[in-house]
Every structure is written in C-alpha cells, then in structure tokens.
SERO-920022 format. One record per atom (N, C-alpha, C): residue number from 0; residue in one letter; x, y, z. Coordinates in steps of 0.2 Angstrom, whole numbers, plus 5000, padded with zeros to 4 digits. Layout:
! SERO-920022
   pos   code      x      y      z
   NUM      a      X      Y      Z
...
END
This chain:
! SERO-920022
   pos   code      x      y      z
     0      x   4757   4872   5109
     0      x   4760   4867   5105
     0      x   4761   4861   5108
     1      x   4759   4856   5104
     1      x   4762   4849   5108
     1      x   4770   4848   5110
     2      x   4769   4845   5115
     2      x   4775   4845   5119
     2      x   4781   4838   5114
     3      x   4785   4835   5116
     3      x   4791   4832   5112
     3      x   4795   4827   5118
     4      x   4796   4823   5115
     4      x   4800   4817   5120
     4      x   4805   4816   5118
     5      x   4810   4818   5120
     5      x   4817   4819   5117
     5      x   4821   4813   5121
     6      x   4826   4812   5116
     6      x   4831   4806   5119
     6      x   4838   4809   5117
     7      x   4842   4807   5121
     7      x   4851   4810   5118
     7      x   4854   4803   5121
     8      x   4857   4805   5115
     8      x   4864   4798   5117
     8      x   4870   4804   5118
     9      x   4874   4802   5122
     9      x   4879   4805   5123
     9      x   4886   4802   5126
    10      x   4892   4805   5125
    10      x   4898   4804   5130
    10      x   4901   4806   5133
    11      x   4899   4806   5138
    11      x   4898   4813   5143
    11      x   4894   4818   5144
    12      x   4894   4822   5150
    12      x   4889   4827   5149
    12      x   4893   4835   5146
    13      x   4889   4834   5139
    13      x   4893   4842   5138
    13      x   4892   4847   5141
    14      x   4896   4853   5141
    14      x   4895   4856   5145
    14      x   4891   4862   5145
    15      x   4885   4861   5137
    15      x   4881   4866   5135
    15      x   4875   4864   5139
    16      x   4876   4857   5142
    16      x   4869   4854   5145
    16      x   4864   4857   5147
    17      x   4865   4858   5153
    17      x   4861   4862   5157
    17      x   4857   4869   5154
    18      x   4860   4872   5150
    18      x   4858   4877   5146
    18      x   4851   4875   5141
    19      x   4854   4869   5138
    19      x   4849   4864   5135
    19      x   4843   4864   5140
    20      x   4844   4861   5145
    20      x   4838   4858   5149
    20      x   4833   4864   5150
    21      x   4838   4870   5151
    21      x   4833   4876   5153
    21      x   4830   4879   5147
    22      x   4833   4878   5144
    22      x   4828   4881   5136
    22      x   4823   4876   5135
    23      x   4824   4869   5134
    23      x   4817   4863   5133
    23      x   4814   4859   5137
    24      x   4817   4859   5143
    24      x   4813   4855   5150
    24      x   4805   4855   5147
    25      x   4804   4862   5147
    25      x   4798   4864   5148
    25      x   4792   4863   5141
    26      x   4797   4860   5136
    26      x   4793   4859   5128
    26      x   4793   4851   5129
    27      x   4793   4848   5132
    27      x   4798   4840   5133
    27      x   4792   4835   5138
    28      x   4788   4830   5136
    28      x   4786   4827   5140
    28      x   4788   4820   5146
    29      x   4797   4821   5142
    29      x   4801   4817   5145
    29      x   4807   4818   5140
    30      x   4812   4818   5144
    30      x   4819   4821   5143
    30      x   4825   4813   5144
    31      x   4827   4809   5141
    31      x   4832   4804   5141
    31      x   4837   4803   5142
    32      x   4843   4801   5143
    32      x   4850   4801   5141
    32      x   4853   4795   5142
    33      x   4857   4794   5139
    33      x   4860   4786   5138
    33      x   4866   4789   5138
    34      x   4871   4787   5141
    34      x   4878   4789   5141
    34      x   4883   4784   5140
    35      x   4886   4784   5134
    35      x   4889   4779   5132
    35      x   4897   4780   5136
    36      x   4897   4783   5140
    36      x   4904   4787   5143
    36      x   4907   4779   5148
    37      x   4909   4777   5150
    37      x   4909   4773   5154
    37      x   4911   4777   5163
    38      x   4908   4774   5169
    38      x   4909   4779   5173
    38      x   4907   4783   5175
    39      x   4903   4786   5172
    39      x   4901   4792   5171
    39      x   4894   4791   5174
    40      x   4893   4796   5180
    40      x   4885   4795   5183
    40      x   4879   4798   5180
    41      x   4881   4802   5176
    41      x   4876   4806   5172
    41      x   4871   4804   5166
    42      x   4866   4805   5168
    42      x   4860   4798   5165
    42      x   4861   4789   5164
    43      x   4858   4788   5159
    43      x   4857   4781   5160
    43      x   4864   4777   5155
    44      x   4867   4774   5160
    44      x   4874   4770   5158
    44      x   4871   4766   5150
    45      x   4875   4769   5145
    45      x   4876   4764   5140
    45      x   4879   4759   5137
    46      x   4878   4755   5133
    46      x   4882   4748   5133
    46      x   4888   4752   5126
    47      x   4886   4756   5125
    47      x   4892   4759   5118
    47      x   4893   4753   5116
    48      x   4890   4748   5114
    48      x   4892   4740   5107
    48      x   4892   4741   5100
    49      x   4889   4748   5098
    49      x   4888   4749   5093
    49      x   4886   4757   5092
    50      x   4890   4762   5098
    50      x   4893   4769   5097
    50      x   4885   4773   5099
    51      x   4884   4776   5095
    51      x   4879   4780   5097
    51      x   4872   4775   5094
    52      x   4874   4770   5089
    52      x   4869   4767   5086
    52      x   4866   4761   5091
    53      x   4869   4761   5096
    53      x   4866   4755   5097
    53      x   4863   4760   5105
    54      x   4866   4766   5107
    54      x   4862   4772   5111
    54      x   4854   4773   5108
    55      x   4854   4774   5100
    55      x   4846   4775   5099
    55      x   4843   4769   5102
    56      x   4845   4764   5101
    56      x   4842   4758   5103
    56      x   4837   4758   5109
    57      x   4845   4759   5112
    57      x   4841   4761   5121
    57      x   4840   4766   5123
    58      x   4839   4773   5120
    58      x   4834   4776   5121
    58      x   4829   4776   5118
    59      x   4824   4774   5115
    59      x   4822   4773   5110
    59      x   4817   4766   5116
    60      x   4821   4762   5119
    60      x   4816   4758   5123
    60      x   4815   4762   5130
    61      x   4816   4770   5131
    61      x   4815   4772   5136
    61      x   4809   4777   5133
    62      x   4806   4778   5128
    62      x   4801   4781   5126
    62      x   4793   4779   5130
    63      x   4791   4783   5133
    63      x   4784   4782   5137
    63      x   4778   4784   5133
    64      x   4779   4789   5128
    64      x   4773   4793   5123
    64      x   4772   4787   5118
    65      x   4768   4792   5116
    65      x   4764   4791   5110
    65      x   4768   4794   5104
    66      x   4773   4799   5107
    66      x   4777   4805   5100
    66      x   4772   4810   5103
    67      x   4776   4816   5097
    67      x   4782   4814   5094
    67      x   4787   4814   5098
    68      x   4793   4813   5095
    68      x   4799   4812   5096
    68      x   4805   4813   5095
    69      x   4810   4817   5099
    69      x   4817   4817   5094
    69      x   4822   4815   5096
    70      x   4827   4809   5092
    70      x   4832   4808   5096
    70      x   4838   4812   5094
    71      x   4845   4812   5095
    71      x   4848   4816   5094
    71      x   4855   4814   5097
    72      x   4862   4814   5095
    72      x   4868   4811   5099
    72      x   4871   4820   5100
    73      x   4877   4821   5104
    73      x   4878   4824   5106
    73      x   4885   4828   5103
    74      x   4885   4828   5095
    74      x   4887   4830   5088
    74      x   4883   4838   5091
    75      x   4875   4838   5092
    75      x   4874   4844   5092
    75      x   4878   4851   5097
    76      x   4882   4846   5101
    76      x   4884   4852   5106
    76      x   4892   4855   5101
    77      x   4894   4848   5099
    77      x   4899   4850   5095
    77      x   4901   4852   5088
    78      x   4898   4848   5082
    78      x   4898   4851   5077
    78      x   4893   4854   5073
    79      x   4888   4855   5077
    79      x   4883   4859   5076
    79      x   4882   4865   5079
    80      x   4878   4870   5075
    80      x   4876   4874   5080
    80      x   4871   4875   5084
    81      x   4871   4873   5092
    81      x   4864   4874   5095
    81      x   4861   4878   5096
    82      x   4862   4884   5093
    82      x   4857   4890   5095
    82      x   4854   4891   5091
    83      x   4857   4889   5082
    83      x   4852   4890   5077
    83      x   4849   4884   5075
    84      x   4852   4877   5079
    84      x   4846   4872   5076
    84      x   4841   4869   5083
    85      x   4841   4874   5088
    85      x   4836   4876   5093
    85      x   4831   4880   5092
    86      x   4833   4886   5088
    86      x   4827   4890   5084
    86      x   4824   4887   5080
    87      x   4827   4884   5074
    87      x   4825   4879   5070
    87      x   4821   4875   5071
    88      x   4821   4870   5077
    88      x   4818   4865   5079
    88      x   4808   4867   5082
    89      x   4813   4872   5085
    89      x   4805   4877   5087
    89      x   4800   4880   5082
    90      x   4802   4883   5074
    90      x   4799   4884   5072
    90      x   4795   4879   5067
    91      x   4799   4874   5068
    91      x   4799   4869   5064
    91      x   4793   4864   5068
    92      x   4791   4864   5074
    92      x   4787   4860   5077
    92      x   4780   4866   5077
    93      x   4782   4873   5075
    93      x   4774   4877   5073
    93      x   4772   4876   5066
    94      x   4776   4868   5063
    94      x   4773   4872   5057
    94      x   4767   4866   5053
    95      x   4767   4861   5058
    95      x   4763   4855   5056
    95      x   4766   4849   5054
    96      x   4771   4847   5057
    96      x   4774   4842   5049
    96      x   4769   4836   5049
    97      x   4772   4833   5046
    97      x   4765   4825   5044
    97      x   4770   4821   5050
    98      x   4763   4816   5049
    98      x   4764   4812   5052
    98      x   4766   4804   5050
    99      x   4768   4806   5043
    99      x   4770   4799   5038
    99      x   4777   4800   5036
   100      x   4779   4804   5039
   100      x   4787   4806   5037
   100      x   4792   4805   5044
   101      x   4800   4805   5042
   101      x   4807   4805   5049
   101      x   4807   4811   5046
   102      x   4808   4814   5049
   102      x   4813   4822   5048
   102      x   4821   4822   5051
   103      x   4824   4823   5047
   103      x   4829   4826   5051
   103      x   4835   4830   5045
   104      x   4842   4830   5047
   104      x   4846   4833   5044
   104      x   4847   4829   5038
   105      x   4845   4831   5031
   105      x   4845   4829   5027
   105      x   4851   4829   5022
   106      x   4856   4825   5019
   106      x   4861   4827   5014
   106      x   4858   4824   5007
   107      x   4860   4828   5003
   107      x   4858   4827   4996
   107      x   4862   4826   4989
   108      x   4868   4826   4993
   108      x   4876   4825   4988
   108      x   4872   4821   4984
   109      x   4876   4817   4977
   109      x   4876   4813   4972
   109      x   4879   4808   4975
   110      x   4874   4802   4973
   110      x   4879   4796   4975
   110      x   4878   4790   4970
   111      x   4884   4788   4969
   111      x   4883   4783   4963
   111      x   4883   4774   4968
   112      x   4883   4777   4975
   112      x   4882   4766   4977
   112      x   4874   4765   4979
   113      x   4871   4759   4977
   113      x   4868   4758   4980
   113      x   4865   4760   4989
   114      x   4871   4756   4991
   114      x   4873   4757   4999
   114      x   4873   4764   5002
   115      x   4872   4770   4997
   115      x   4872   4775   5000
   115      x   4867   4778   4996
   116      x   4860   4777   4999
   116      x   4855   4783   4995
   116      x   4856   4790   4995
   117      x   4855   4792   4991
   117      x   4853   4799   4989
   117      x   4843   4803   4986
   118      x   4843   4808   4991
   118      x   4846   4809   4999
   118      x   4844   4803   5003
   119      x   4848   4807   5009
   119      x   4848   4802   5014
   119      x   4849   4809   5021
   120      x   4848   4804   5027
   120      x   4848   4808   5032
   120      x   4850   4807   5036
   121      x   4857   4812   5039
   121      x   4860   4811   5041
   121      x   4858   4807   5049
   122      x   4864   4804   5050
   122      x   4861   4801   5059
   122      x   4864   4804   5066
   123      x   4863   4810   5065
   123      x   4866   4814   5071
   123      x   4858   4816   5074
   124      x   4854   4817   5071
   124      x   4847   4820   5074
   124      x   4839   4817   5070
   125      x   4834   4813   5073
   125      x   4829   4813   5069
   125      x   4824   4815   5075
   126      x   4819   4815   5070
   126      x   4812   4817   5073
   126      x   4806   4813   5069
   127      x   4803   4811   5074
   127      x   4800   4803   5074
   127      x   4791   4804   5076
   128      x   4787   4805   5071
   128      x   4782   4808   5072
   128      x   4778   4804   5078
   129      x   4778   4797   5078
   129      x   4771   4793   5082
   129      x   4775   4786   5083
   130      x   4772   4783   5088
   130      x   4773   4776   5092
   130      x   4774   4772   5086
   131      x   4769   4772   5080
   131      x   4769   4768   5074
   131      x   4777   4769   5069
   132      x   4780   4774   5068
   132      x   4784   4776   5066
   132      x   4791   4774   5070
   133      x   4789   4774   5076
   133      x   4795   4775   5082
   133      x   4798   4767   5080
   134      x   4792   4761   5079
   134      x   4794   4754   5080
   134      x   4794   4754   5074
   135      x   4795   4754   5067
   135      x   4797   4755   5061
   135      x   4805   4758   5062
   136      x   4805   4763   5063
   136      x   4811   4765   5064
   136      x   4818   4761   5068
   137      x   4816   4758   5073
   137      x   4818   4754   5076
   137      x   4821   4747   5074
   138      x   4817   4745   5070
   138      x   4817   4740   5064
   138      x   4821   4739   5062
   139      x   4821   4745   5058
   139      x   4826   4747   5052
   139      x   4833   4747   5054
   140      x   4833   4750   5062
   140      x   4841   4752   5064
   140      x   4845   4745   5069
   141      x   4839   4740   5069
   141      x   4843   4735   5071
   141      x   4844   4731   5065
   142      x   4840   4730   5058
   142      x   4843   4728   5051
   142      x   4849   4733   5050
   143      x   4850   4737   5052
   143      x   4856   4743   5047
   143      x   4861   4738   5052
   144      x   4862   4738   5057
   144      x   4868   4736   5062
   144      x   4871   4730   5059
   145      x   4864   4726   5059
   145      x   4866   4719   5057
   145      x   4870   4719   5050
   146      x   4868   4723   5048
   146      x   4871   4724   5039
   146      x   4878   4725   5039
   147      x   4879   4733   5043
   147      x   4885   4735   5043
   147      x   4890   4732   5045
   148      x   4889   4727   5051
   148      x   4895   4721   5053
   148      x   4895   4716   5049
   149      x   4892   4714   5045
   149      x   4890   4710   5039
   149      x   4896   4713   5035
   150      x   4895   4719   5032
   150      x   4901   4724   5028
   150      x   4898   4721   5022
   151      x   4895   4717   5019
   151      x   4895   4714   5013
   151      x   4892   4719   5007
   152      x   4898   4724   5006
   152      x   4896   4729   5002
   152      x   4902   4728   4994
   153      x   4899   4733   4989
   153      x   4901   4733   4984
   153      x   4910   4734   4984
   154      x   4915   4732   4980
   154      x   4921   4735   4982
   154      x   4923   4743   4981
   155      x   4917   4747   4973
   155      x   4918   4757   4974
   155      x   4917   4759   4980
   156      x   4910   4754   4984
   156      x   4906   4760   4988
   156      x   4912   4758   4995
   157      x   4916   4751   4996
   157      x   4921   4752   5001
   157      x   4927   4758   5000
   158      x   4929   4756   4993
   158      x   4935   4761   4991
   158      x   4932   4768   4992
   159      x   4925   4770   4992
   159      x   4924   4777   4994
   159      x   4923   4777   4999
   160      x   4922   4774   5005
   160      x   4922   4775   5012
   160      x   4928   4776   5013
   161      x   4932   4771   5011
   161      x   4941   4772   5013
   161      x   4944   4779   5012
   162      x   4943   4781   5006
   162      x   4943   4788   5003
   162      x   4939   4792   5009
   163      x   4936   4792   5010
   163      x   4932   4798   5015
   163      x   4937   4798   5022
   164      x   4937   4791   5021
   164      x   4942   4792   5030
   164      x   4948   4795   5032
   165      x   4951   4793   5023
   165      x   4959   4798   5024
   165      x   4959   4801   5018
   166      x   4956   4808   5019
   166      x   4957   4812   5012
   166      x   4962   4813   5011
   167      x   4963   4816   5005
   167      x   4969   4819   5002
   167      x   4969   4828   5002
   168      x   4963   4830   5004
   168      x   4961   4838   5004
   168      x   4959   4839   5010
   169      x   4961   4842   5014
   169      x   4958   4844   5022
   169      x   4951   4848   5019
   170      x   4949   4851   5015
   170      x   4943   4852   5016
   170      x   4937   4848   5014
   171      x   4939   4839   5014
   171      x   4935   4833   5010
   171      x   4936   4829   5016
   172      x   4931   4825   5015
   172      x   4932   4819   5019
   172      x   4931   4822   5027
   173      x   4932   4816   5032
   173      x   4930   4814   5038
   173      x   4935   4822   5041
   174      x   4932   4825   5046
   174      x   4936   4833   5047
   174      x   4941   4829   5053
   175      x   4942   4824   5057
   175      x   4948   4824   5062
   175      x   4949   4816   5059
   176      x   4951   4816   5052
   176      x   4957   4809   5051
   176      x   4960   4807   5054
   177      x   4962   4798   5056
   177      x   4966   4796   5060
   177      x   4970   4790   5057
   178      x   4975   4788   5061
   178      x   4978   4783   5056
   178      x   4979   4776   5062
   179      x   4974   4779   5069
   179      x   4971   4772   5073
   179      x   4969   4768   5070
   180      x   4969   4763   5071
   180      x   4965   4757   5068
   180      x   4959   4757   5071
   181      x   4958   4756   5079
   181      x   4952   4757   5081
   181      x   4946   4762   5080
   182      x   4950   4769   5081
   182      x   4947   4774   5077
   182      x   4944   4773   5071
   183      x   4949   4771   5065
   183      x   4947   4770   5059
   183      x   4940   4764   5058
   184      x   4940   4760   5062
   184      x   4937   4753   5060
   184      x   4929   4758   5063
   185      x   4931   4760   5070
   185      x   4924   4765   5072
   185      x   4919   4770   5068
   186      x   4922   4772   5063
   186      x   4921   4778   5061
   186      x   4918   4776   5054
   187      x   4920   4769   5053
   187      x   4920   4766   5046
   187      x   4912   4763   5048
   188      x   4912   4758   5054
   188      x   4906   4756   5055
   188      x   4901   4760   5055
   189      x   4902   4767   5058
   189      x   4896   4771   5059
   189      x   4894   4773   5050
   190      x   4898   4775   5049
   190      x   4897   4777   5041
   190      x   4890   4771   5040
   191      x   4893   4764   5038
   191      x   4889   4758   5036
   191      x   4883   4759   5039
   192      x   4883   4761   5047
   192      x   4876   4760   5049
   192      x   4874   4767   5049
   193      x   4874   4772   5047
   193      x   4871   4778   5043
   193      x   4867   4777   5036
   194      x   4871   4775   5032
   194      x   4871   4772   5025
   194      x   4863   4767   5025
   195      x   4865   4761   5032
   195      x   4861   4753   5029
   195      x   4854   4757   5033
   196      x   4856   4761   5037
   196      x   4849   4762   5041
   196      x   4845   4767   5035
   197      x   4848   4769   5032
   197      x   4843   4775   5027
   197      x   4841   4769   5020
   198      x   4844   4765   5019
   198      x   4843   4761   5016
   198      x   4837   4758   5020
   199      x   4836   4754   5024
   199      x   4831   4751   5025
   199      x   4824   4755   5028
   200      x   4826   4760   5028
   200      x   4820   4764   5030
   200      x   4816   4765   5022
   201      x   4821   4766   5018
   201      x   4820   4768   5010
   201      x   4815   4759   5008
   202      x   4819   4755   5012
   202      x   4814   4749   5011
   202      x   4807   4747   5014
   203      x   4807   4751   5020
   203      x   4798   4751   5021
   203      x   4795   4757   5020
   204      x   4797   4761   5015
   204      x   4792   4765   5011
   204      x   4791   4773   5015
   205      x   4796   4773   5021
   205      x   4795   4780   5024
   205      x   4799   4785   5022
   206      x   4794   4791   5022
   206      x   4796   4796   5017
   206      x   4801   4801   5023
   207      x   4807   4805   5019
   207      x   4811   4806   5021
   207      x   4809   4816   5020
   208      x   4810   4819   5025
   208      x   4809   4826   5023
   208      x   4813   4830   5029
   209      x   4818   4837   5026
   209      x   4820   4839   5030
   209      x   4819   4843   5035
   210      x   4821   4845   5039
   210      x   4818   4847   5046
   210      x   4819   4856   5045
   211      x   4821   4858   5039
   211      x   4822   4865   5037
   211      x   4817   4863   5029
   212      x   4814   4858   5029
   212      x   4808   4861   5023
   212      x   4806   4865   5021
   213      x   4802   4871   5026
   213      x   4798   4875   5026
   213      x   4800   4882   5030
   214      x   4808   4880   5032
   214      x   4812   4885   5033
   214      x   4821   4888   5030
   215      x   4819   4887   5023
   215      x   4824   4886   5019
   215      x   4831   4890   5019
   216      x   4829   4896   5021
   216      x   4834   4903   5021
   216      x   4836   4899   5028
   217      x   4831   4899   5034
   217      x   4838   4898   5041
   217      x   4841   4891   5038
   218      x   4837   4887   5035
   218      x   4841   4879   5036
   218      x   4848   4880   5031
   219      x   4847   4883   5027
   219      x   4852   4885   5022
   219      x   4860   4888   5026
   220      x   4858   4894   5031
   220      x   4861   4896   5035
   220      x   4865   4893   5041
   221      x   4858   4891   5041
   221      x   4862   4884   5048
   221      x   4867   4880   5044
   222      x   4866   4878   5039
   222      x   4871   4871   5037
   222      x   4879   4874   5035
   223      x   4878   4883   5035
   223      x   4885   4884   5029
   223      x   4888   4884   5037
   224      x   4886   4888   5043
   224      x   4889   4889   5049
   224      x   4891   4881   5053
   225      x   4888   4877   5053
   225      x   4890   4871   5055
   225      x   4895   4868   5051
   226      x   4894   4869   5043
   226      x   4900   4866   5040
   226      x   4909   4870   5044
   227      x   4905   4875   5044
   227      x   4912   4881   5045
   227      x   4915   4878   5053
   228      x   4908   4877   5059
   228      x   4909   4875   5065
   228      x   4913   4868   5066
   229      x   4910   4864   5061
   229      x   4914   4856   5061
   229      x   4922   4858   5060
   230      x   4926   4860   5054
   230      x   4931   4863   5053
   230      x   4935   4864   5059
   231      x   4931   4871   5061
   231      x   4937   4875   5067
   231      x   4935   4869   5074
   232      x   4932   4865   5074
   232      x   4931   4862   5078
   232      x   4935   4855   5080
   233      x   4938   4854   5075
   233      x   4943   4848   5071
   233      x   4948   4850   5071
   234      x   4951   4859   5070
   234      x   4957   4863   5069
   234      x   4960   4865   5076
   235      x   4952   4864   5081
   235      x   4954   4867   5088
   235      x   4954   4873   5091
   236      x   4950   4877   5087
   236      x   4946   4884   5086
   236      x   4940   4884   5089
   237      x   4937   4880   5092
   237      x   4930   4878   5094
   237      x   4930   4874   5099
   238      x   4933   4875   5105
   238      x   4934   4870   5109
   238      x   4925   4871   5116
   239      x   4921   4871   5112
   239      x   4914   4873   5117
   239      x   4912   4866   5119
   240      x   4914   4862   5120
   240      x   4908   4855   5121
   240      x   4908   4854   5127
END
C-alpha cells in the first residue's frame, strides 16, 4: 500500500501520541507537527495567528511528497474516536480513492446560507490526494482566512453562528459554550474559516467525498460514538487527551 505524509497541527503533545506514532510511523513517508502551544518543545513551533487554520498553512509548507496526504488537528485525540477513525483510515486507503477528489469528515445537515455549503467538510481531518490538489487546497484556505476576517457575511447566516455559540439546548450548538469573549470571538472565526474554506474549494471545482464512502456501516458507527465522545468530553467524562 502506498505509504501517506501526514501533517498534525496540535496544542500540545497529547498524550495518545506516541501510541499514534507506533501504529503509523511505519505507513507514513514523513510525519509533521506544528504546535501551536507556545513553549512547548515538541515539534515545530507555530505562530497560532489563525488557530489551527493558519497551522495547516505551515504544515502544508513542510510537505516533501508528491501525496498523498493527510492533515489533521488534534480534535482527533479528543473528540474523536482514534481507534475507529484509525481503522477507518486504513481501510479506506485499500480501497482506491480518486485522485480528483479532498476526502474527509463530511457533514450534510440542511443549510439555508449561502456561506455555509451543504455538504461541506468538516476541518478537523482531510485527505489530499496529490501535490496538484495540495496547492489548490492551499489556495482556497488562505482566501477562506482572508474572508473570515473580512466577516462580510449575511445578517441569518451571522444570527446562526451566534445561535450555535450559545445554545439554548445542551444537546445543540457548540458542546463547551462560553461567555469569554476571547473564546467566543475564537470559535466564531474558526466557524467562518471552516464555512469560506469549503466555499472556495466548492469554487474551484473540487469534488468533495467522504472518507467513510465505501465504508458506510463503520462510518455510520464512528460518527454516532464521537457525537456521544464530544458530549462526555465537554461534560468531563472523557478526560483522555
């Protein structure tokens, strides 16, 4: 099986790491890390200007291949499950995928703003078939950035960000609400540059497909357990990172 150049944006070293490396070191034709931690000696110090989004940036300028490739922040340690989207990732790399598509976590709720396609994919994990795709992709996530600070969005699709940020139902919206400002203003941009980046990738024509396409029972499975993992993890019941 061809081997994978993975990148991780992180903040801090989670503590599942190492586990990590010994399961993929050896599927992995280079291994990355950008740490947006300040201080912190482990991997390559990031400027965190723009959270994890400005992390793919710089990971992304440490890629040596040709692809494929996956980036990924460090959500996977925490509100995902790593042992089923580690199987996942492995069957999913026996099974061919194209090389004219991003794979990743796909979400497919209804959405009535422009600014948020449906579907769209989420940006906690992609996978990036070829060097041609890589610099497209790239593209796209330094227009999403510039957009998102921009803000110049409709007034529904802001009034529905605000709503997500401070539910009225603990089991809606954003699972650790907060009533910082800094926090809040953080959480809002990431939102925008999730949204503008799938937007502009929707604008140069690349096809969007999930990374459980052709594994639909585990991918099904994985998402109810991660919904379930995010919860208790935000409750305090999942203290594993």
């Amino acid at each position: 099986m061809e081997k994978v150049e993975w990148g991780w944006v992180l903040m801090g070293k989670p503590k599942r790491m190492d586990r990590w490396l010994r399961d993929w070191k050896s599927r992995c034709t280079g291994v990355h890390v950008i740490n947006n931690k300040a201080h912190d000696s482990f991997g390559i110090p990031g400027s965190n200007a723009y959270f994890e989004f400005s992390g793919y940036l710089e990971v992304l300028n440490c890629m040596k291949t040709e692809g494929p490739y996956i980036i990924a922040n460090d959500t996977w340690f925490k509100t995902h499950n790593a042992s089923l989207w580690s199987g996942l990732l492995k069957k999913f790399r026996e099974s061919n995928p194209l090389d004219t598509a991003i794979y990743g976590d796909i979400r497919r709720e209804v959405s009535l703003f422009v600014e948020k396609p449906s579907p769209y994919l989420s940006s906690w994990i992609f996978y990036i078939p070829d060097r041609t795709r890589l610099v497209q992709f790239q593209a796209c996530l330094e227009k999403a950035i510039a957009s998102a600070l921009q803000g110049e969005f409709s007034a529904d699709y802001l009034a529905y960000v605000e709503d997500w940020l401070q539910p009225q139902n603990f089991l809606y919206g954003w699972h650790t609400p907060s009533k910082d400002p800094g926090i809040l203003e953080r959480k809002r941009l990431c939102i925008y540059m999730e949204h503008q980046l799938n937007v502009e990738l929707l604008k140069t024509g690349i096809h969007f497909v999930s990374l459980g396409e052709k594994l639909r029972v585990h991918y099904a499975l994985l998402r109810w357990v991660d919904r379930l993992q995010t919860r208790l993890n935000a409750w305090g019941f999942y203290p594993f990172v």
